[in-house]
MDTraj code that builds the backbone (N, CA, C; nanometers):
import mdtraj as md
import numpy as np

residues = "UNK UNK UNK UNK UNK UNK UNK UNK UNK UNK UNK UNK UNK UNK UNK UNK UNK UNK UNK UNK UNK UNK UNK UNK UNK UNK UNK UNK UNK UNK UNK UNK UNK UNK UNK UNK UNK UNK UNK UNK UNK UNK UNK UNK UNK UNK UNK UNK UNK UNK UNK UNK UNK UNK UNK UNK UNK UNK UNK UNK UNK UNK UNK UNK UNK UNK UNK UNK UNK UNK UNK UNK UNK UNK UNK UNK UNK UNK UNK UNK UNK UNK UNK UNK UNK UNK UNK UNK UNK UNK UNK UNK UNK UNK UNK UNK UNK UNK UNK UNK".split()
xyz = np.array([
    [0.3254, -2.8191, 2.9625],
    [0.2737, -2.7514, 2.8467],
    [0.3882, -2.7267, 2.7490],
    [0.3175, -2.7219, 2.6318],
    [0.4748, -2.7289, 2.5219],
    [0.4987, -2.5799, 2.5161],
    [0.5820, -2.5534, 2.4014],
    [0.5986, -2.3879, 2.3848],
    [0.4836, -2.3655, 2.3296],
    [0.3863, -2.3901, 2.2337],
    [0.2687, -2.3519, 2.1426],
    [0.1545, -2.3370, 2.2555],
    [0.1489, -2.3526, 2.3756],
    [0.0510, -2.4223, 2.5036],
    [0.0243, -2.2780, 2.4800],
    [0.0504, -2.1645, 2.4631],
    [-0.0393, -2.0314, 2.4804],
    [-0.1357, -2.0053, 2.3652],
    [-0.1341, -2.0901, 2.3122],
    [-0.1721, -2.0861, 2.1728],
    [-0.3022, -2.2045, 2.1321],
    [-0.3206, -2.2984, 2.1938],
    [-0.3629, -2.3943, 2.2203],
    [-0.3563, -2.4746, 2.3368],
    [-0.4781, -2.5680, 2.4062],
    [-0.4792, -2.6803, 2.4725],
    [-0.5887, -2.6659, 2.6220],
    [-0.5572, -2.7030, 2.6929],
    [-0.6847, -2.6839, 2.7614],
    [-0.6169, -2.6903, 2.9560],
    [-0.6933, -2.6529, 3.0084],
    [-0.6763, -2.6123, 3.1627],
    [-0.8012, -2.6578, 3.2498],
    [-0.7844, -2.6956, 3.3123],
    [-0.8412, -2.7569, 3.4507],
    [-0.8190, -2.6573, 3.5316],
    [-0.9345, -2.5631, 3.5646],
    [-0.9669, -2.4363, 3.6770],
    [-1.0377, -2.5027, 3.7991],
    [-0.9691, -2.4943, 3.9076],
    [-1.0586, -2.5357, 4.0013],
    [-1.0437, -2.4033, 4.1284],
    [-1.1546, -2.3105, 4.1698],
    [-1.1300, -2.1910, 4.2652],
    [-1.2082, -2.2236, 4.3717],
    [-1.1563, -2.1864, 4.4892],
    [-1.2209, -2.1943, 4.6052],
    [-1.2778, -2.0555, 4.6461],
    [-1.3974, -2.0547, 4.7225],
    [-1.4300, -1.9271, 4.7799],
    [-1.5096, -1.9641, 4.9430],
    [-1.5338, -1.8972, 4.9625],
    [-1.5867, -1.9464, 5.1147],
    [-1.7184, -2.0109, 5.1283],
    [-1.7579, -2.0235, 5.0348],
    [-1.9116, -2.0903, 5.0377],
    [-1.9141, -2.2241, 4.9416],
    [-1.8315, -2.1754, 4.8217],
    [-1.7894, -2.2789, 4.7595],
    [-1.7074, -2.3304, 4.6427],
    [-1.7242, -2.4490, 4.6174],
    [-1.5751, -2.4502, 4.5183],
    [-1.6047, -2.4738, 4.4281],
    [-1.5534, -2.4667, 4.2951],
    [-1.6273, -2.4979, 4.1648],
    [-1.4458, -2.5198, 4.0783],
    [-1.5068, -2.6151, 3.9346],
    [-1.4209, -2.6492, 3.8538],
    [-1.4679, -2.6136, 3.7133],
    [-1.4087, -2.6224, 3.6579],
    [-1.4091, -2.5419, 3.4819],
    [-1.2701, -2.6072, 3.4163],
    [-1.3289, -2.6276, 3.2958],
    [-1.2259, -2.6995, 3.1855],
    [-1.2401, -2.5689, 3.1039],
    [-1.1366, -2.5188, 3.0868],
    [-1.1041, -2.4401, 2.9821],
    [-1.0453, -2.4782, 2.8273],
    [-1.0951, -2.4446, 2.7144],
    [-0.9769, -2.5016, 2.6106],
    [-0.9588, -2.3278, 2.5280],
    [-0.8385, -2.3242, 2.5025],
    [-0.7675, -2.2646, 2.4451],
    [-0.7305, -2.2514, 2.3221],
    [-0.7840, -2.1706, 2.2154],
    [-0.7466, -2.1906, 2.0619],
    [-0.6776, -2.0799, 1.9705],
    [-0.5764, -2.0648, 1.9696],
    [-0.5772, -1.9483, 1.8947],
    [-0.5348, -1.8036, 1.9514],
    [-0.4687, -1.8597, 2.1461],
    [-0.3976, -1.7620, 2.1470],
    [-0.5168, -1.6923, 2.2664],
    [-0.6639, -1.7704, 2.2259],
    [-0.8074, -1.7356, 2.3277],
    [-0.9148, -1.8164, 2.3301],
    [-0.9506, -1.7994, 2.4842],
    [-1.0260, -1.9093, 2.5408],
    [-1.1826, -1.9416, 2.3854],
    [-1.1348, -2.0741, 2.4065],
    [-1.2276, -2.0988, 2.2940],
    [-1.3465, -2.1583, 2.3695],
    [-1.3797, -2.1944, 2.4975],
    [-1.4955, -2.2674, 2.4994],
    [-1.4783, -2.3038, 2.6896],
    [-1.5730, -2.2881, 2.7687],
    [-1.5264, -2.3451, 2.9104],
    [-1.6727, -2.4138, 2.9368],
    [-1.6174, -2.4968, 3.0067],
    [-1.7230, -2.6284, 3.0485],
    [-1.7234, -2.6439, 3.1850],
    [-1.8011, -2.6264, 3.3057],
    [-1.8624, -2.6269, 3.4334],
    [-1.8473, -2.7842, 3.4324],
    [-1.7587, -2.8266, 3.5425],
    [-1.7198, -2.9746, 3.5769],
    [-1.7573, -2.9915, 3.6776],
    [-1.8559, -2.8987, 3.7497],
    [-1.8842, -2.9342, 3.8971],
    [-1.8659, -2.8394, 3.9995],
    [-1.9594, -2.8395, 4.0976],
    [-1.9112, -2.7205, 4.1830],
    [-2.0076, -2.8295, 4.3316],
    [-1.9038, -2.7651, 4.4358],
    [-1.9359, -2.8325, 4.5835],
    [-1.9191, -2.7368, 4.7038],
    [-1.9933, -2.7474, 4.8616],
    [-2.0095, -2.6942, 4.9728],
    [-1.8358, -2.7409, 5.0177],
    [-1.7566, -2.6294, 4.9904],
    [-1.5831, -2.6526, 5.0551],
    [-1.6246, -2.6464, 5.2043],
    [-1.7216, -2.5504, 5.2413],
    [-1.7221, -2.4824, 5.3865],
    [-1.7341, -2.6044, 5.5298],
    [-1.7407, -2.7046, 5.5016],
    [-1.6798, -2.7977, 5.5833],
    [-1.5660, -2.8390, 5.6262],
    [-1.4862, -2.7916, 5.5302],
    [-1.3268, -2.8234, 5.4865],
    [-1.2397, -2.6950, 5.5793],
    [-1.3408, -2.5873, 5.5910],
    [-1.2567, -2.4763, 5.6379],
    [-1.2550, -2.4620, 5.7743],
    [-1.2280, -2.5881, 5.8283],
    [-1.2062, -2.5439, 6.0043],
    [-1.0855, -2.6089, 6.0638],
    [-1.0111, -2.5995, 5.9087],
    [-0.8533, -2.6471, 5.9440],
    [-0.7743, -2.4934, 5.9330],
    [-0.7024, -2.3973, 6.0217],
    [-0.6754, -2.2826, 6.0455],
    [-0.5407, -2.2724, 5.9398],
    [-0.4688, -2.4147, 5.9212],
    [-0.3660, -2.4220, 5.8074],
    [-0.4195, -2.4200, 5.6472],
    [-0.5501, -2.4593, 5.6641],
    [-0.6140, -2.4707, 5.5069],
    [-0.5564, -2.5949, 5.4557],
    [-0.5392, -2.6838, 5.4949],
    [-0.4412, -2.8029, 5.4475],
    [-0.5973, -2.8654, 5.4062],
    [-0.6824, -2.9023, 5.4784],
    [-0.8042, -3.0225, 5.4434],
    [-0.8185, -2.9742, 5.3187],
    [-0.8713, -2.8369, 5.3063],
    [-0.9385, -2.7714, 5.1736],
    [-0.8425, -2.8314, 5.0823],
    [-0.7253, -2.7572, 5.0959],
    [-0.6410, -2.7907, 4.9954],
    [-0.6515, -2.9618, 4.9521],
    [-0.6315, -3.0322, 5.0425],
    [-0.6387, -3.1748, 5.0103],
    [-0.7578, -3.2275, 4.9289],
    [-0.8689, -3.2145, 5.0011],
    [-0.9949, -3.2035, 4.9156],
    [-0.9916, -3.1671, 4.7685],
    [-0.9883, -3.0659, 4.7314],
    [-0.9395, -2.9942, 4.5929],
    [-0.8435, -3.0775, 4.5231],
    [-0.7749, -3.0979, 4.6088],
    [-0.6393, -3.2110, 4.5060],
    [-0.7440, -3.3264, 4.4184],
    [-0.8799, -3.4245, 4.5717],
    [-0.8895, -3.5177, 4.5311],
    [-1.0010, -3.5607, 4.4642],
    [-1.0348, -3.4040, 4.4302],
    [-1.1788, -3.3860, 4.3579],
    [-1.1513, -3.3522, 4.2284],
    [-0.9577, -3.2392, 4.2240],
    [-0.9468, -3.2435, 4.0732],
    [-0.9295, -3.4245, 3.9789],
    [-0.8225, -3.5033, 4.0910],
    [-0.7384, -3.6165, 3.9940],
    [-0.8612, -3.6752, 3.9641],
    [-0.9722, -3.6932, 3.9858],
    [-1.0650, -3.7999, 3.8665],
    [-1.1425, -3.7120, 3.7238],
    [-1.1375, -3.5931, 3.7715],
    [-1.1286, -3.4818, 3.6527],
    [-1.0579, -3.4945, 3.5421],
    [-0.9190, -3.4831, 3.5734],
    [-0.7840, -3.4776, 3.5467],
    [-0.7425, -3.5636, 3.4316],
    [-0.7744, -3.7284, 3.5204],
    [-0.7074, -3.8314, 3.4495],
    [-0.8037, -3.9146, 3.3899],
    [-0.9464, -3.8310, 3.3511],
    [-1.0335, -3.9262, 3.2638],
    [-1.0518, -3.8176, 3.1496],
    [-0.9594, -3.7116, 3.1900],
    [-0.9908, -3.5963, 3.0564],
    [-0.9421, -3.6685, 2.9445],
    [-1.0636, -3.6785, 2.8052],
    [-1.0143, -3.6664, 2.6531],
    [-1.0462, -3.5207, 2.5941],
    [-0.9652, -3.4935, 2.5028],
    [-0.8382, -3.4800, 2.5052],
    [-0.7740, -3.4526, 2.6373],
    [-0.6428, -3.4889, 2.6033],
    [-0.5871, -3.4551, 2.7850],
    [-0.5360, -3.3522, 2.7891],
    [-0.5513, -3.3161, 2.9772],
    [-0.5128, -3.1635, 3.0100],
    [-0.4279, -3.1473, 2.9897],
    [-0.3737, -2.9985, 2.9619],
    [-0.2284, -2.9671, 2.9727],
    [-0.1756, -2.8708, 3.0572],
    [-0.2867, -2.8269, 3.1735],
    [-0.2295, -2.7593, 3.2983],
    [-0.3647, -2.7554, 3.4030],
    [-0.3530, -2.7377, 3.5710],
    [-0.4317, -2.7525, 3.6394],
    [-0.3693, -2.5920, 3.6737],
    [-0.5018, -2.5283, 3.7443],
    [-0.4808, -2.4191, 3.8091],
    [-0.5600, -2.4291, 3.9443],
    [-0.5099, -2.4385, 4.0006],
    [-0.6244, -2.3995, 4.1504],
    [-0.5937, -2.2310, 4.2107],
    [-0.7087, -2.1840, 4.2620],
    [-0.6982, -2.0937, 4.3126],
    [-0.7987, -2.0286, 4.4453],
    [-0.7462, -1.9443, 4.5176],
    [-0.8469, -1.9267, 4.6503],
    [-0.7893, -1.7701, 4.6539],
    [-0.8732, -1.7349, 4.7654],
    [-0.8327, -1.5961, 4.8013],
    [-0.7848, -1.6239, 4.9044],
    [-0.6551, -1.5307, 4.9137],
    [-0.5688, -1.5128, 5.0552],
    [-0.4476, -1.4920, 4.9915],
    [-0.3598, -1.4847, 5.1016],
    [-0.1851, -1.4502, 5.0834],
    [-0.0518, -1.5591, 5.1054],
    [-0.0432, -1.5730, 5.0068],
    [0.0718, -1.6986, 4.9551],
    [0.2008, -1.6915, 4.9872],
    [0.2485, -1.7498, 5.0591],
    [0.4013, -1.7886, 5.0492],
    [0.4543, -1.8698, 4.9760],
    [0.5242, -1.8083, 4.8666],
    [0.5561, -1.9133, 4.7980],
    [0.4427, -2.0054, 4.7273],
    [0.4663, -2.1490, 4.6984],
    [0.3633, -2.1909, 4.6288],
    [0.3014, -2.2801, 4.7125],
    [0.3040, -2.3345, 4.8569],
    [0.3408, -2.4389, 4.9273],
    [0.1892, -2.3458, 5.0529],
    [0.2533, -2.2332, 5.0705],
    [0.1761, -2.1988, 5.2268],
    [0.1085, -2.0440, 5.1875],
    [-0.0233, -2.1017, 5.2714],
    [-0.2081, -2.0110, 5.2549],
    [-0.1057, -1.9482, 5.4130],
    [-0.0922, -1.8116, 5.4159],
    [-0.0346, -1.7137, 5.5325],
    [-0.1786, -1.6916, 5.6114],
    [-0.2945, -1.6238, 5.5388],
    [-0.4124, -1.5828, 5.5350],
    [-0.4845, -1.6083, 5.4453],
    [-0.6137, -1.6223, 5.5111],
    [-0.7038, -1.6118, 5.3883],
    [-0.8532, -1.5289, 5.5082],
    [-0.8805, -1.3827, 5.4842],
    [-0.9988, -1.3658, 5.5441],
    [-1.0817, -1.4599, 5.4458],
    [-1.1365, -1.4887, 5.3833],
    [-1.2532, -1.4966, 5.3444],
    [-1.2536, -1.6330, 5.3583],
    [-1.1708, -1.7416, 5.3436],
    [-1.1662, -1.8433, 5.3927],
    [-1.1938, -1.8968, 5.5583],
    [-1.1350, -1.8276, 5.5983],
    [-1.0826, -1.7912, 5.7597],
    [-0.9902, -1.8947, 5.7717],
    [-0.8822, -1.8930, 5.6805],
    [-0.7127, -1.9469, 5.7349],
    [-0.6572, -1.8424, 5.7653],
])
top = md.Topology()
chain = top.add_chain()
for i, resn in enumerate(residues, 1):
    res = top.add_residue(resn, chain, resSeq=i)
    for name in ("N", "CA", "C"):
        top.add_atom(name, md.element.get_by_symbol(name[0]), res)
traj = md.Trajectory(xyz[None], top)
C-alpha cells in the first residue's frame, strides 16, 4: 500500500468463525469505507479438525488468491482474520471458538 493507502484503495477481508467463513472487498475513499461487496461465504467447519489450524488457514489462503488476482481495480491489501490468540503473525496458540 502506498502512503495515500489510508486515504484510498481497496482490501480483501476474509474472517473465519466456527460455522463459517466469509469474504468482503472493501474500497476505501476519502479516508472511509466507501462501499463493501460480499465475495462469498463457505462451511470452514470441515477444515477445523486440524488442532494446529493449519488446513483452515490453508484453505483461506486458496479461496482468497482467485479473489485476489482477478480483482479490477487491483487490491491493495488482504486481511484475514479468526478468533483466538496469536503468536506473532505465523501461530493460532488457541482458538475456543474454532477449537485450535
Amino acid at each position: 500500500m502506498t502512503r495515500d493507502s489510508a486515504l484510498k484503495g481497496r482490501c480483501l477481508v476474509a474472517v473465519a468463525e466456527s460455522t463459517y467463513a466469509q469474504h468482503e472487498m472493501i474500497t476505501f475513499g476519502a479516508g472511509r469505507i466507501q462501499g463493501r461487496e460480499a465475495c462469498g461465504q463457505w462451511d470452514c467447519s470441515t477444515f477445523l479438525n486440524d488442532p494446529s489450524g493449519l488446513r483452515l488457514a490453508e484453505e483461506m489462503v486458496r479461496r482468497i488468491r482467485p479473489l485476489s488476482s482477478d480483482a479490477e481495480p487491483p487490491i491493495d491489501a488482504v486481511a484475514v482474520t479468526l478468533p483466538g490468540t496469536l503468536d506473532g503473525h505465523e501461530t493460532v496458540l488457541r482458538s475456543t471458538r474454532l477449537g485450535i
